[in-house]
BAKETI-499492 format. One record per residue (C-alpha): x, y, z; residue in three letters; residue number from 1; chain. Coordinates in nm, 4 decimals. Layout:
<rs>
          x          y          z   resn   resi   chain
          X          Y          Z    ala    NUM       A
...
</rs>
This chain:
<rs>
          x          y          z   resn   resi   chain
     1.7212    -1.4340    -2.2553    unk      1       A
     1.3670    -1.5362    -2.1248    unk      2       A
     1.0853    -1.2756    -2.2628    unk      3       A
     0.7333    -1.2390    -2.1370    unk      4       A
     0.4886    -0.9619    -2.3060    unk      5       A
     0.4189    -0.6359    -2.1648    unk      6       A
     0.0308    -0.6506    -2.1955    unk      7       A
    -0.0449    -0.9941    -2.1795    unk      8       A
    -0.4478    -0.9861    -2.2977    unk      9       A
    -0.3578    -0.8732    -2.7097    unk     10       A
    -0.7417    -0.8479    -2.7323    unk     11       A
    -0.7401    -0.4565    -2.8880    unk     12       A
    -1.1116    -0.3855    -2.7957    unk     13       A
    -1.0272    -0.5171    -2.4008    unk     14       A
    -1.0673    -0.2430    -2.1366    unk     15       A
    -0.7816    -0.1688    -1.9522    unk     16       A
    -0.8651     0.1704    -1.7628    unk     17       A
    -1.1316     0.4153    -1.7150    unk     18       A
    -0.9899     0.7761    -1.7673    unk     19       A
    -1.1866     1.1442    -1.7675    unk     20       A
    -1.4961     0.8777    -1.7336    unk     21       A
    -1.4545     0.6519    -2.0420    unk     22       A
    -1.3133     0.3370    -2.0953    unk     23       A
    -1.0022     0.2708    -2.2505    unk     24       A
    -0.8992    -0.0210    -2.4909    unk     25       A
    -0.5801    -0.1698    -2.4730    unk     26       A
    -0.5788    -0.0185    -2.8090    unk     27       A
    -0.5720     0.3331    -2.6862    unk     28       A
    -0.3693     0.2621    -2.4068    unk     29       A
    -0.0985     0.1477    -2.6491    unk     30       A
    -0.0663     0.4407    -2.8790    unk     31       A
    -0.0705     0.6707    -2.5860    unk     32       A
     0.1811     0.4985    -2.4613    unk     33       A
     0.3876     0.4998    -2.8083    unk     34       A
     0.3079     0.8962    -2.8268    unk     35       A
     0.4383     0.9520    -2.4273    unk     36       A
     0.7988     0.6880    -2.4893    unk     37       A
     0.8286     0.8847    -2.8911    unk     38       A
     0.8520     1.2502    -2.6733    unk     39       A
     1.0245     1.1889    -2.3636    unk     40       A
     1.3568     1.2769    -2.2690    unk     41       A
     1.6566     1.0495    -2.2767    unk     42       A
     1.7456     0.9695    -1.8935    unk     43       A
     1.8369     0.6377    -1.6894    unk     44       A
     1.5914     0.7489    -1.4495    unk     45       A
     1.2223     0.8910    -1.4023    unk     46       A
     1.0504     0.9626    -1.0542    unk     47       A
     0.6630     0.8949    -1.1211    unk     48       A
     0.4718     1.1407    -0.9442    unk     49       A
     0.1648     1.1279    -1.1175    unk     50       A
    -0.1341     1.0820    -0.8749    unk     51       A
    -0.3962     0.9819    -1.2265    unk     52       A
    -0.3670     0.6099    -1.2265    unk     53       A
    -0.3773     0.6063    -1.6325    unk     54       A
    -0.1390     0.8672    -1.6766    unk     55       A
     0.0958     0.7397    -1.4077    unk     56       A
     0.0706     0.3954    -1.6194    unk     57       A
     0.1410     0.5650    -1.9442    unk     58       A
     0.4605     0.7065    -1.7873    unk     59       A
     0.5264     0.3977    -1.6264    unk     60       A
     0.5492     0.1561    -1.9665    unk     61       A
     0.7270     0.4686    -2.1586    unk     62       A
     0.9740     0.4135    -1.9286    unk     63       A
     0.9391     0.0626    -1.9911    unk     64       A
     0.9972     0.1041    -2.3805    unk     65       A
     1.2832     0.3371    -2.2867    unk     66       A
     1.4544     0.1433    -2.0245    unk     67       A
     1.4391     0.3851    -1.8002    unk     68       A
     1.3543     0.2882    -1.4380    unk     69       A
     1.0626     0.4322    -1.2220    unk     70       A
     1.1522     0.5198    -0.9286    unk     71       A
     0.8586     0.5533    -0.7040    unk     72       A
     0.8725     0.7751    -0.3831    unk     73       A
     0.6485     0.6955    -0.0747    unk     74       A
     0.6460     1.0748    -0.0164    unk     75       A
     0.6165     1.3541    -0.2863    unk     76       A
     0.8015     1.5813     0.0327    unk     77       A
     0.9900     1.8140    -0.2466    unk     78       A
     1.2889     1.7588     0.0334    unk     79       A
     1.2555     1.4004    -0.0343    unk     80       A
     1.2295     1.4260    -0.4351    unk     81       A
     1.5196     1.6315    -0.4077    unk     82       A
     1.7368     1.3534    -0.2089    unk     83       A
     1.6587     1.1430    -0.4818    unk     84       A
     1.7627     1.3208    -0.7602    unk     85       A
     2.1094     1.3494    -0.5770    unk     86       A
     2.0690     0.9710    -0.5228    unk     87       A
     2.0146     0.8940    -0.8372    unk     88       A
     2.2247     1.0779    -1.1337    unk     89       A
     2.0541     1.1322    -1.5055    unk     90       A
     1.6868     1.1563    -1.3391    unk     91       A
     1.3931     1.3229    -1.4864    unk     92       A
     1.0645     1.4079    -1.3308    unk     93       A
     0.7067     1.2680    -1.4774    unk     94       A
     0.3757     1.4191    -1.3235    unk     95       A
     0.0379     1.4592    -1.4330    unk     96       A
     0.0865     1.7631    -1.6665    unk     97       A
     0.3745     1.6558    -1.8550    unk     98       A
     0.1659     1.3710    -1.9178    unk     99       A
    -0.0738     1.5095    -2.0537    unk    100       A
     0.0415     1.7528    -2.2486    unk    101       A
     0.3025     1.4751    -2.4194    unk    102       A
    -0.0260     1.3271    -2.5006    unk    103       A
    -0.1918     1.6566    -2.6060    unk    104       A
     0.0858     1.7518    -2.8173    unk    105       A
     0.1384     1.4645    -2.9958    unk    106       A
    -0.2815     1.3365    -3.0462    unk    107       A
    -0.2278     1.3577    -3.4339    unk    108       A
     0.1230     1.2219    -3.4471    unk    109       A
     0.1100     0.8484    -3.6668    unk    110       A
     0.2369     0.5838    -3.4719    unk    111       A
     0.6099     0.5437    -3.5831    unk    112       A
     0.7160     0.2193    -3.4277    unk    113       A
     0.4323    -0.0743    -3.3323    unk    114       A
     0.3939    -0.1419    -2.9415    unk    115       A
     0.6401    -0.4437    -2.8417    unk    116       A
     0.4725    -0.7121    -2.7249    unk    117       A
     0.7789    -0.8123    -2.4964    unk    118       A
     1.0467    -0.7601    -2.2530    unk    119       A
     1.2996    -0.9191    -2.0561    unk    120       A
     1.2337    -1.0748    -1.7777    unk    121       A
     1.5006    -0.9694    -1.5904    unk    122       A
     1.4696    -0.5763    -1.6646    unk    123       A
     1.5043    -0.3861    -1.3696    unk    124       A
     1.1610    -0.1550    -1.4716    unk    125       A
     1.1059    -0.0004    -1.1048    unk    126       A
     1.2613     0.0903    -0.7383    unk    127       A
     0.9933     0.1308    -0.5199    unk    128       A
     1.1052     0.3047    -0.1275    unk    129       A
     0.9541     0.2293     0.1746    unk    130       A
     0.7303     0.4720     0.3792    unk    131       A
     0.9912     0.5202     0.6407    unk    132       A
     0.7794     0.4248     0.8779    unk    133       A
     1.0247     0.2669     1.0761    unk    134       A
     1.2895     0.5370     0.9571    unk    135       A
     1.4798     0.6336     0.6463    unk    136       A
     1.3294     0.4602     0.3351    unk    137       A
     1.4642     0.1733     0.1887    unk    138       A
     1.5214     0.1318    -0.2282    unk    139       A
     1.3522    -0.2116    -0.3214    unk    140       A
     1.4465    -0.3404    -0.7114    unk    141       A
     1.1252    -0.4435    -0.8966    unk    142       A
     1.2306    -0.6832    -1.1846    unk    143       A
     0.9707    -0.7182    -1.4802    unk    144       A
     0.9751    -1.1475    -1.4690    unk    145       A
     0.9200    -1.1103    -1.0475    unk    146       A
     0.6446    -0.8633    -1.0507    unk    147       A
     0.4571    -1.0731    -1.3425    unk    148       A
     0.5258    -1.3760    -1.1273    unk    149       A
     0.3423    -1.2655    -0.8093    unk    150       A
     0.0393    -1.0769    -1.0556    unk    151       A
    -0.0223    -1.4377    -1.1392    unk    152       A
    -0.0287    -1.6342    -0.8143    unk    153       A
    -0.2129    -1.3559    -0.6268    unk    154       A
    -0.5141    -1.3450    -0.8930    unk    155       A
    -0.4974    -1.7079    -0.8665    unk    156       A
    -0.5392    -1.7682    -0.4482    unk    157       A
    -0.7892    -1.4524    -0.5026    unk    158       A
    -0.9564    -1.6507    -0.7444    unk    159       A
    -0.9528    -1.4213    -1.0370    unk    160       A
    -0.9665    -1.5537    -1.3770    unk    161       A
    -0.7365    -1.5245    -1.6734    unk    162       A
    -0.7966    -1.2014    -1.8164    unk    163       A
    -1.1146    -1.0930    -1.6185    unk    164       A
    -1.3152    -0.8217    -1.6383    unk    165       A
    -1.3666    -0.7254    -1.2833    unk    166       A
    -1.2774    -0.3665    -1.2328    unk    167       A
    -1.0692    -0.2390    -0.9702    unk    168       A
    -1.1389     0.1495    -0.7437    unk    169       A
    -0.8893     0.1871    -0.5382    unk    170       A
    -0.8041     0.4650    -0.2090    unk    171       A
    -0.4098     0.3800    -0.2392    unk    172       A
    -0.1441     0.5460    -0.4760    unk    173       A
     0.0059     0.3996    -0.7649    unk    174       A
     0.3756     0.4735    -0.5737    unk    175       A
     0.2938     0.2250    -0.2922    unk    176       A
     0.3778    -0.1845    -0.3605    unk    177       A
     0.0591    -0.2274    -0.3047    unk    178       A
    -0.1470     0.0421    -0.5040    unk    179       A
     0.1630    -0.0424    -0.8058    unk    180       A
     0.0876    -0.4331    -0.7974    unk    181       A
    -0.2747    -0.4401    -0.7830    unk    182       A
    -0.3489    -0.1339    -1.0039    unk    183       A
    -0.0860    -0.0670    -1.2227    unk    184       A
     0.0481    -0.4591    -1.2831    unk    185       A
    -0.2456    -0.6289    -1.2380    unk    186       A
    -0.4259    -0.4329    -1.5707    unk    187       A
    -0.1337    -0.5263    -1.7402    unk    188       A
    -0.0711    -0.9092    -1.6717    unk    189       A
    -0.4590    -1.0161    -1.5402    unk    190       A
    -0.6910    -0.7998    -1.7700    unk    191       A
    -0.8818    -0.6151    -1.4814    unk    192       A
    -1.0099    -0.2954    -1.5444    unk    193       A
    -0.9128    -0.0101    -1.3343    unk    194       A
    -1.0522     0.3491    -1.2331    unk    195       A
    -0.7985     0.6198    -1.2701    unk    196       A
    -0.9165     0.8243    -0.9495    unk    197       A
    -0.8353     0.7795    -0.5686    unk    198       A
    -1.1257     0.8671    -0.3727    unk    199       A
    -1.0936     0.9359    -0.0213    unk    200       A
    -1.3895     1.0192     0.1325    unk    201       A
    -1.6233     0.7710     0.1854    unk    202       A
    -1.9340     0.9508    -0.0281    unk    203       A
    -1.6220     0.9748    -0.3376    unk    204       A
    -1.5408     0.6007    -0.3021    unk    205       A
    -1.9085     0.4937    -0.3408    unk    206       A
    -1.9836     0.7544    -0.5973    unk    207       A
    -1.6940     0.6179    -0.8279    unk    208       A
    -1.8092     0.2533    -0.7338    unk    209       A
    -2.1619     0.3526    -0.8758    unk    210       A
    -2.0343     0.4603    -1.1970    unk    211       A
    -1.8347     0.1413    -1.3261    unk    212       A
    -1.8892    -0.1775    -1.4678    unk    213       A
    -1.9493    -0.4316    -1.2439    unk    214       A
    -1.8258    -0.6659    -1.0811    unk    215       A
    -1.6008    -0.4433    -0.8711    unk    216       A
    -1.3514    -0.4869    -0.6068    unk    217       A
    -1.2493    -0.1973    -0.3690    unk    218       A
    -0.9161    -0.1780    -0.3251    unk    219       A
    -0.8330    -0.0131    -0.0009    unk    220       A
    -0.6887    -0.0033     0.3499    unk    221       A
    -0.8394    -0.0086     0.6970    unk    222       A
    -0.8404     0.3461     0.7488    unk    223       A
    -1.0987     0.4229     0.4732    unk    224       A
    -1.2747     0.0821     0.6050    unk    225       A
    -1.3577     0.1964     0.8987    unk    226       A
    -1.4470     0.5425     0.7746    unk    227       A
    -1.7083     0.4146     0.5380    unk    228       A
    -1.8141     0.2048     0.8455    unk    229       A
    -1.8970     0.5050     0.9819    unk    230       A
    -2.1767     0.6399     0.7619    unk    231       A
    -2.5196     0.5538     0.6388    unk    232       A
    -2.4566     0.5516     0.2491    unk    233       A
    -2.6304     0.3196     0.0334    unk    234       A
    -2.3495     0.0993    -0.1054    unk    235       A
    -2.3360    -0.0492    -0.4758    unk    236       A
    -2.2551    -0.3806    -0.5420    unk    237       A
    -1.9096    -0.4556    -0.4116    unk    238       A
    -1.7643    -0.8264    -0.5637    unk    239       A
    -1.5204    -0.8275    -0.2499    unk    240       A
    -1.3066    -0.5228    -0.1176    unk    241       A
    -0.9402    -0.6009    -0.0466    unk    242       A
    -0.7320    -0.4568     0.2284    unk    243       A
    -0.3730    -0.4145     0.3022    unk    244       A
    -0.0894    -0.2126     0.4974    unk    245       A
    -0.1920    -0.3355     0.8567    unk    246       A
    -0.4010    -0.6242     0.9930    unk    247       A
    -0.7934    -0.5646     1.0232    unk    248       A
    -0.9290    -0.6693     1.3272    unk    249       A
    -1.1723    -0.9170     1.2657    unk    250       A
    -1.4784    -0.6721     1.4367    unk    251       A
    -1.3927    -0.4372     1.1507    unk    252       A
    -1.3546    -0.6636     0.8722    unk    253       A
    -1.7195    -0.8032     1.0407    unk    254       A
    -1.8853    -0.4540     1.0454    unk    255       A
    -1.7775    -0.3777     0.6861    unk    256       A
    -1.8884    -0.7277     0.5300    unk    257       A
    -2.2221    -0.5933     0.7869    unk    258       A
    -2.2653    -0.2537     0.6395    unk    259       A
    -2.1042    -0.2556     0.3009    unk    260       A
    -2.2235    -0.6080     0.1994    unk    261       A
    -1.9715    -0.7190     0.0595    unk    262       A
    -1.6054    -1.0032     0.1532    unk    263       A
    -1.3325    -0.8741     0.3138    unk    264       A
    -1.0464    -1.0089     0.2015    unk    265       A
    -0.6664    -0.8982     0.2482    unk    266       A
    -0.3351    -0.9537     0.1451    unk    267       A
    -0.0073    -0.9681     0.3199    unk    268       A
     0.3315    -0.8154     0.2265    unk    269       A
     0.6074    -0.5636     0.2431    unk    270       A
     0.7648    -0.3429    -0.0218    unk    271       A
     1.0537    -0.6108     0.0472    unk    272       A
     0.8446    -0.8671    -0.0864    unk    273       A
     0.5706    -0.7819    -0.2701    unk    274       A
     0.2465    -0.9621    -0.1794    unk    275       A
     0.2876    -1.2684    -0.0447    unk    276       A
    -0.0396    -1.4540     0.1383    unk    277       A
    -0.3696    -1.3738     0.1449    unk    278       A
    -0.6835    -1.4530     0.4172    unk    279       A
    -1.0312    -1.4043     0.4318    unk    280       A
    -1.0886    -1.2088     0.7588    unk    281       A
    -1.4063    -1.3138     0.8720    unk    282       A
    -1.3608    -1.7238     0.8189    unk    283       A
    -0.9822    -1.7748     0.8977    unk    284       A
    -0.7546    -1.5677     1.1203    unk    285       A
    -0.4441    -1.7510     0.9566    unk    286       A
    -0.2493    -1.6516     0.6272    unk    287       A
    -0.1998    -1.8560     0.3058    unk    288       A
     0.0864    -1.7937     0.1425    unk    289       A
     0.0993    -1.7608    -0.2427    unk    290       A
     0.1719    -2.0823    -0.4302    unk    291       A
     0.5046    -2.2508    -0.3960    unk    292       A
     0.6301    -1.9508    -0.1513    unk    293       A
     0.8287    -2.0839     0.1354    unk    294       A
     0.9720    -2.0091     0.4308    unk    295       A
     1.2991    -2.0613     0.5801    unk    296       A
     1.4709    -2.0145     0.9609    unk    297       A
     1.7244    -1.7778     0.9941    unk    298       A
     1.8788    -1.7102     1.3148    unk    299       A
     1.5666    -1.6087     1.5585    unk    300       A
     1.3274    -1.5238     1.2324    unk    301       A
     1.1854    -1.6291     0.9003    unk    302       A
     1.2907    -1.5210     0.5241    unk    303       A
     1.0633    -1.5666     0.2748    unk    304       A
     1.1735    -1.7730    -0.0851    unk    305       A
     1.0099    -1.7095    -0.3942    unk    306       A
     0.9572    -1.9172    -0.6881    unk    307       A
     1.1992    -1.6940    -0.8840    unk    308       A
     1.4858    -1.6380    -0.6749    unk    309       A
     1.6811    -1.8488    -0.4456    unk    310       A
     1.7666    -1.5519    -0.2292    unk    311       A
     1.6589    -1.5081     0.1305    unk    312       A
     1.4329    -1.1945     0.1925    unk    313       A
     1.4118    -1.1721     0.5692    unk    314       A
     1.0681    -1.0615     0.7231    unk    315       A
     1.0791    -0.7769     0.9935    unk    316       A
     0.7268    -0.9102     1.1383    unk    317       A
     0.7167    -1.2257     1.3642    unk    318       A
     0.5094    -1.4762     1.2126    unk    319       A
     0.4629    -1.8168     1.3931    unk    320       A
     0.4243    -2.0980     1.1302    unk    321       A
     0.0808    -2.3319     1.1294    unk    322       A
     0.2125    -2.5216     0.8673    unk    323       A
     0.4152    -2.5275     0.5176    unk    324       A
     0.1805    -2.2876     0.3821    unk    325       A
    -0.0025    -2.1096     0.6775    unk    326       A
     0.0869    -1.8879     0.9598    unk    327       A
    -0.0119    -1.6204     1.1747    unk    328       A
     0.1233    -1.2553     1.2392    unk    329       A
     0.1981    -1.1936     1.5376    unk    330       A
     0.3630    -0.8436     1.5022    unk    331       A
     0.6601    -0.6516     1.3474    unk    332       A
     0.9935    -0.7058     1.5300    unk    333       A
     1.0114    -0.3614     1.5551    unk    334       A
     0.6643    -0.3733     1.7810    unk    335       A
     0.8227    -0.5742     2.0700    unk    336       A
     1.0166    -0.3050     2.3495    unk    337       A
     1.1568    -0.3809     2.6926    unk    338       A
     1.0743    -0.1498     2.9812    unk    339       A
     1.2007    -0.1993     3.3592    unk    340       A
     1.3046    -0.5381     3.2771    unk    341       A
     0.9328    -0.6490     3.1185    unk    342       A
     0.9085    -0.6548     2.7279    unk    343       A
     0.5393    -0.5829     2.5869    unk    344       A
     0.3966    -0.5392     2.2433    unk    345       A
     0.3235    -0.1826     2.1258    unk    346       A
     0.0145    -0.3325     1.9032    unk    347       A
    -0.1300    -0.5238     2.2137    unk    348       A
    -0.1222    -0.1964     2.4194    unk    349       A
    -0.2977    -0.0558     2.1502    unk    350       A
    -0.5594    -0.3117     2.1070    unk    351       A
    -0.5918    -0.2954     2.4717    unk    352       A
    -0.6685     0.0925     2.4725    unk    353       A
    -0.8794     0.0648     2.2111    unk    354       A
    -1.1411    -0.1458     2.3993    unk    355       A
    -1.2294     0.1895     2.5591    unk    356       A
    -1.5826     0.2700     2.4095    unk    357       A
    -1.4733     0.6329     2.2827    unk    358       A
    -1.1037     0.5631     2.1440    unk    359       A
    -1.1456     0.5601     1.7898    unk    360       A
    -0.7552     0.5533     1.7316    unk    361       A
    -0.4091     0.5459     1.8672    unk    362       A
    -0.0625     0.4617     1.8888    unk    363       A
     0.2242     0.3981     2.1175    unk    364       A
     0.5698     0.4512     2.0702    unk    365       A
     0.9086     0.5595     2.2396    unk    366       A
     0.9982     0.8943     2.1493    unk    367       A
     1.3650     0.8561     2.1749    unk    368       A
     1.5583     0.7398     1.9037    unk    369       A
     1.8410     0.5074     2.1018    unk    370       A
     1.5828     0.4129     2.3619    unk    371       A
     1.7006     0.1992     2.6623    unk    372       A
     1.5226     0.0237     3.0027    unk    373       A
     1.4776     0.3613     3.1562    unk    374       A
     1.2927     0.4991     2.8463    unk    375       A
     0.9226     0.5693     2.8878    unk    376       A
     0.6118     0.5221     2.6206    unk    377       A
     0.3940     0.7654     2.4890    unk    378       A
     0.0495     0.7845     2.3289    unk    379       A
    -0.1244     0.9476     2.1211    unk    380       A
    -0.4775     0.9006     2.1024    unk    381       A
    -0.7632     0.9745     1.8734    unk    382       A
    -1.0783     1.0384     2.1670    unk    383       A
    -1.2865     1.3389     2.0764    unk    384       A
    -1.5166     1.2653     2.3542    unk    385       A
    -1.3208     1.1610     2.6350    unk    386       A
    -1.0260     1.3329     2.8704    unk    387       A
    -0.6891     1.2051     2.9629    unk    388       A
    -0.8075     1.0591     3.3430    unk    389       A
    -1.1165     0.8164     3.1963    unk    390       A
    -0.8400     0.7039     2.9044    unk    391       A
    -0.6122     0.6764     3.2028    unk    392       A
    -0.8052     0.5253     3.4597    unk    393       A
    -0.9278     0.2280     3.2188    unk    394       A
    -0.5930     0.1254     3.0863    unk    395       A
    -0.4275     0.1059     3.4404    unk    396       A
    -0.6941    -0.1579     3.4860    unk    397       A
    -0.5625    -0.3542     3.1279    unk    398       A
    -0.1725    -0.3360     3.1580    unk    399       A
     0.1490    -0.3330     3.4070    unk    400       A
     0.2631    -0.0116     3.5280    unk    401       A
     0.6003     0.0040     3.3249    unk    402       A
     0.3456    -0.0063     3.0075    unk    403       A
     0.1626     0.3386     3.1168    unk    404       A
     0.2334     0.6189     2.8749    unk    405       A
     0.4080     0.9031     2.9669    unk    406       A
     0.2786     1.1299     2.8880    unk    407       A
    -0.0707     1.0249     2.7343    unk    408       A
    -0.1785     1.3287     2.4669    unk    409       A
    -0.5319     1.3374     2.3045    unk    410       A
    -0.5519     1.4497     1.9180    unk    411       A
    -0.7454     1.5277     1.6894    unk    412       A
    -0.6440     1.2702     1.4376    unk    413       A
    -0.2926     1.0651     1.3627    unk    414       A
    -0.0137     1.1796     1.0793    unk    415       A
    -0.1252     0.8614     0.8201    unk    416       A
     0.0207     0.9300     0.5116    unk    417       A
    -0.1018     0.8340     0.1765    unk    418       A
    -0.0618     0.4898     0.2175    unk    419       A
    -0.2213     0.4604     0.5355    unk    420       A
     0.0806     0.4134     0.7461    unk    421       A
     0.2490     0.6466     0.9734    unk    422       A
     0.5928     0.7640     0.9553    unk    423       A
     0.8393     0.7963     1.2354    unk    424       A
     0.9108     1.1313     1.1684    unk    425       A
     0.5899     1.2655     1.1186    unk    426       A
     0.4714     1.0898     1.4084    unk    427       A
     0.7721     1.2339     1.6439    unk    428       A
     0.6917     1.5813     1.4892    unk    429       A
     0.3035     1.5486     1.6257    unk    430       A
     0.4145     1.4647     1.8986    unk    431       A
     0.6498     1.7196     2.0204    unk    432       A
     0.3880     1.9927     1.8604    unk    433       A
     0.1055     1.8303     2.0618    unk    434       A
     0.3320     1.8269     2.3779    unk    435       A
     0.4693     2.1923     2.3634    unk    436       A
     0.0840     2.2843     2.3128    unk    437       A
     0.0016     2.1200     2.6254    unk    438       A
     0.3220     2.3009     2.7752    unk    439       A
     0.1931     2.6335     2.6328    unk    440       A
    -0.1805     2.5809     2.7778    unk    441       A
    -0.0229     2.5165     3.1419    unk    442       A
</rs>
């Protein structure tokens, strides 16, 4: 039985996160996480709803210590909780107040066992679900060996060193691959620092970037990217901000390295997966994968093969290989559609639209579930300043007939959900809402 440690920087005076604005030692973080795993109730499973950071990763290595498995929603829907618990026999609950008050309860209770310094490797610890976007979410197995793995080559092509110091603000939750690898695994196995907030708005994320220690990186999406693009705040210093959950355009990565100055850098992967390559927008449109990843050919696509497993993970995007270790995205498979006989690429129609000066956002899509050749694309489009005939009356200039979207629906702003993607269902719900408005208004 192979064994790797659970913390993996044993320095006890070592920051680890900042919670209720002070810093916590690796010390502290231990015994609270003694006092949380001493109190909690006996169960195979736990769903981690916690939306703190440091409470979320005191449940998370309680359950750890317990071997119970997290099982992290992309939704905290109660209709969706609730399907899991019937999923899922012998589950408990863990949010922010039963955090704390396991921790409140318990602040003068001696520790009663020491903190083990290892675990298994091959521990199942998590199960993290996809976002649905694409439909009903998917259960993906997190094993403790895999997920320190990938902590290690990522900080390595982002050129992190052992045990550093940087500290991490992030906009993502801890439920989402990529908020749980970078801020919840990445304290544990790399030594960052991380804030225990989520700031949204653009005035919260540079407010909580003023008041830690620097360096920082801001670990975000493209969504608040382009919203802090938007303003004229005063930025802090910013080591590099990392993006992920959907390709940045290369104008926005530009305009944020412009306004925030600061690197954009971003990292590729699925909740499949994990990460798995990184770029730096600005100087390289291809991706890198991580170190000794590989791909393989499978029928008319690409699996991925990590270092760890021998098991093909197939991809959903189409990726066209440069070489053994680069390649460029090209699009989910999901993206491509056929209509009258012509296939087209959702995302290109939406790059397309959104060379409109006055389209700030959109998306295209076939409202049908079973579509076929006679099934016809909508939009819906983020344009508070323009009407349906100038949106129109450009893109019949940029695409084919079969590709106009019927019908064509201005909003005020698109369904994203916490982890900046947008769901199928919530998508299809705007949609018929926004329709039977325009019905209504008639």
């Amino acid at each position: 039985m192979n064994s790797l440690p659970i913390i993996f920087n044993s320095q006890p005076d070592a920051f680890i996160f900042y919670y209720n604005d002070e810093i916590i030692t690796h010390e502290k973080f231990e015994l609270d996480v003694i006092r949380v795993s001493e109190n909690i109730a006996s169960h195979k499973y736990a769903i981690n709803l916690c939306a703190d950071r440091y409470l979320f990763a005191v449940g998370f290595v309680a359950c750890m210590l317990r071997k119970q498995i997290s099982l992290m929603p992309a939704s905290h829907a109660e209709k969706e909780i609730e399907t899991l618990e019937n999923d899922y026999a012998d589950t408990q609950r863990f949010n922010d107040k039963l955090i704390k008050t396991l921790l409140k309860e318990n602040i003068d209770t001696l520790k009663e066992s020491s903190f083990p310094k290892e675990l298994d490797s091959e521990r199942l610890v998590a199960i993290i679900f996809t976002s649905g976007s694409t439909g009903k979410p998917k259960a993906n197995l997190k094993y403790w060996g895999s997920l320190v793995d990938s902590a290690k080559r990522v900080a390595l092509q982002l050129n992190f060193n052992k045990f550093s110091q940087h500290t991490l603000v992030a906009t993502v939750p801890p439920q989402h691959m990529y908020g749980f690898e970078m801020t919840i695994i990445f304290p544990l196995v790399i030594g960052v620092c991380v804030h225990n907030s989520r700031p949204f708005f653009p005035e919260d994320i540079r407010h909580t970037l003023e008041k830690v220690q620097s360096p920082v990186v801001l670990v975000t999406t493209p969504i608040h990217l382009r919203a802090c693009t938007q303003t004229e705040l005063s930025w802090p210093n910013i080591d590099f901000a990392l993006s992920a959950t959907a390709p940045l355009s290369r104008q926005l990565a530009e305009d944020v390295e412009r306004q925030l100055q600061t690197t954009v850098r971003e990292i590729y992967g699925c909740s499949e997966t994990g990460v798995i390559a990184t770029r730096t927008t600005v100087k390289d449109s291809n991706w890198t994968l991580l170190s000794k990843y590989k791909f393989t050919k499978k029928n008319d696509g690409l699996c991925l093969v990590t270092p760890l497993s021998n098991e093909e993970i197939y991809l959903s995007d189409m990726i066209k290989q440069i070489n053994e270790q680069q390649f460029q995205l090209i699009g989910r498979q999901s993206d491509l559609v056929k209509i009258a006989g012509k296939r087209g690429s959702l995302n290109d129609l939406k790059i397309k639209l959104g060379a409109l000066d006055g389209v700030e956002d959109a998306v295209f899509f076939i409202p049908e579930e079973n579509p076929d050749e006679k099934a016809r694309l909508a939009a819906l489009v983020v344009a508070p300043n323009l009407n349906i005939r100038e949106i129109t009356s450009f893109f019949k200039k940029q695409t084919d007939p079969a590709f106009m979207p019927r019908p064509l629906i201005i909003v005020e702003k698109l369904p994203y959900n916490e982890s900046g993607k947008l769901p199928r269902k919530s998508l299809i719900d705007l949609f018929k809402k926004s329709r039977n408005t325009l019905k209504d208004s008639a």
